[in-house]
BAFI-3210 file (N, C-alpha, C; in Angstrom, 3 decimals, decimal comma, padded with zeros to 6 digits):
// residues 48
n [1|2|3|4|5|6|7|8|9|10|11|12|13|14|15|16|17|18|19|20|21|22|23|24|25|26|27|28|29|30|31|32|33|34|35|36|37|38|39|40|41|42|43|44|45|46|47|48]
n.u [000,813|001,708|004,017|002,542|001,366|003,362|004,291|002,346|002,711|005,127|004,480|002,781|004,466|005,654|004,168|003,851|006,357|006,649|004,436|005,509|008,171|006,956|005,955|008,026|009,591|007,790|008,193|010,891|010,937|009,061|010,552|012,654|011,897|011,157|013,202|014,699|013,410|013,079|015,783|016,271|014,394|016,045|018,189|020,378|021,739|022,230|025,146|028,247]
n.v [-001,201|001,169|001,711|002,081|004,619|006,170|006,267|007,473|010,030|010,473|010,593|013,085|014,957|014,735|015,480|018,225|019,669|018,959|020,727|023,377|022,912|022,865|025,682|027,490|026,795|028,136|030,701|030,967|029,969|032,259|034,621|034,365|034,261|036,255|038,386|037,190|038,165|040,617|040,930|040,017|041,693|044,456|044,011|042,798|040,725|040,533|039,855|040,865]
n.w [000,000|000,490|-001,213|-003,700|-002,847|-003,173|-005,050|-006,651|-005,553|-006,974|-009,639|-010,087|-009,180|-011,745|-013,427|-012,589|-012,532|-015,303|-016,963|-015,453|-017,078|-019,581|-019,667|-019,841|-021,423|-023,507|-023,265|-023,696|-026,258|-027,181|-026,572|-028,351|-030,729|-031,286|-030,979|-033,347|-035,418|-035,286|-035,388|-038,238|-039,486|-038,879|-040,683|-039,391|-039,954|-042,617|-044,676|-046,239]
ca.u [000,000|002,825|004,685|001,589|000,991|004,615|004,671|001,435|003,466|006,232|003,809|001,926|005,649|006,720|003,141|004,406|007,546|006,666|004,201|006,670|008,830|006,475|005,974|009,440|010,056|006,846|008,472|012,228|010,605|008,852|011,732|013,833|011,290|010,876|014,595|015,443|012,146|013,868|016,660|015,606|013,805|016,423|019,196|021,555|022,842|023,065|026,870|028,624]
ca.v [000,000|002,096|001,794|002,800|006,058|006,985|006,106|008,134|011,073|010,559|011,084|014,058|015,144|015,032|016,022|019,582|019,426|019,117|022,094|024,063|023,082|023,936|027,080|027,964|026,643|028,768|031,837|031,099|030,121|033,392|035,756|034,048|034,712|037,880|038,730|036,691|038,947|042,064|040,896|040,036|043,185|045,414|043,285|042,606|039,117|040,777|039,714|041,975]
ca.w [000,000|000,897|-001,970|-004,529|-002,579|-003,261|-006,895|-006,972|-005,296|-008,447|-010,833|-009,927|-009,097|-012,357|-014,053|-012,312|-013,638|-017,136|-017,082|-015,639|-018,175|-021,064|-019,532|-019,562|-022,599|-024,703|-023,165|-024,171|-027,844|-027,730|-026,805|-029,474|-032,115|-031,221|-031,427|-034,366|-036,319|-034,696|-036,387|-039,885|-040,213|-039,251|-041,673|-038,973|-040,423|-043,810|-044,784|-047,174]
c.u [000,855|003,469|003,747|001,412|002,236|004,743|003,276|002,143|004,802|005,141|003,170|003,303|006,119|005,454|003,627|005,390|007,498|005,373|004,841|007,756|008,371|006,059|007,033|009,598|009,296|007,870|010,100|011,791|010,473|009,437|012,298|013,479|011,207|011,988|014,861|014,180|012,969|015,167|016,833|015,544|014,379|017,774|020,395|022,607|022,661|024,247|027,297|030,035]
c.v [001,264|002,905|002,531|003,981|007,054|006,925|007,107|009,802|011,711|011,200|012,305|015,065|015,965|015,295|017,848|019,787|019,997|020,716|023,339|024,046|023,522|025,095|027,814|028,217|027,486|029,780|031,947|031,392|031,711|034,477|035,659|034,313|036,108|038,621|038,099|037,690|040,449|041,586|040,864|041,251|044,032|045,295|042,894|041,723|038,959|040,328|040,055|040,823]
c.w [000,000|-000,511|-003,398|-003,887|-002,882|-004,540|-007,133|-007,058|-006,601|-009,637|-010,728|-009,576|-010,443|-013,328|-014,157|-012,939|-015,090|-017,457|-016,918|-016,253|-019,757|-020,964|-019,770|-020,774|-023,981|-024,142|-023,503|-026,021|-028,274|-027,624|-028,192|-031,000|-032,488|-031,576|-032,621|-035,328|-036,147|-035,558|-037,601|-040,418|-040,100|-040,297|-040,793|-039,145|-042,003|-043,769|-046,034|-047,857]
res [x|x|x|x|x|x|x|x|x|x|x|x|x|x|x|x|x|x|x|x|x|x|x|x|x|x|x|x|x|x|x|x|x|x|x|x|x|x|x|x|x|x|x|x|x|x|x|x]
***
């Protein structure tokens, strides 16, 4: 009995986890888009 309430505890563990990792992870994406668009448009990785 023991042992199922702790494997229950893992999972709901690592349920958290992973939301807070796709939270993280939309808001890294969406800096990076945002800067790499900011970049584009003002030509900064033109190369002469």
């Amino acid at each position: 009995m023991r042992s199922k309430k702790k494997c229950e505890n893992v999972v709901t563990d690592v349920k958290k986890v992973n939301i807070s990792f796709s939270w993280s992870m939309m808001a890294f994406l969406l800096i990076f888009t945002i800067g790499s668009l900011y970049e584009w448009k003002r030509g900064a990785s033109d190369r002469e």
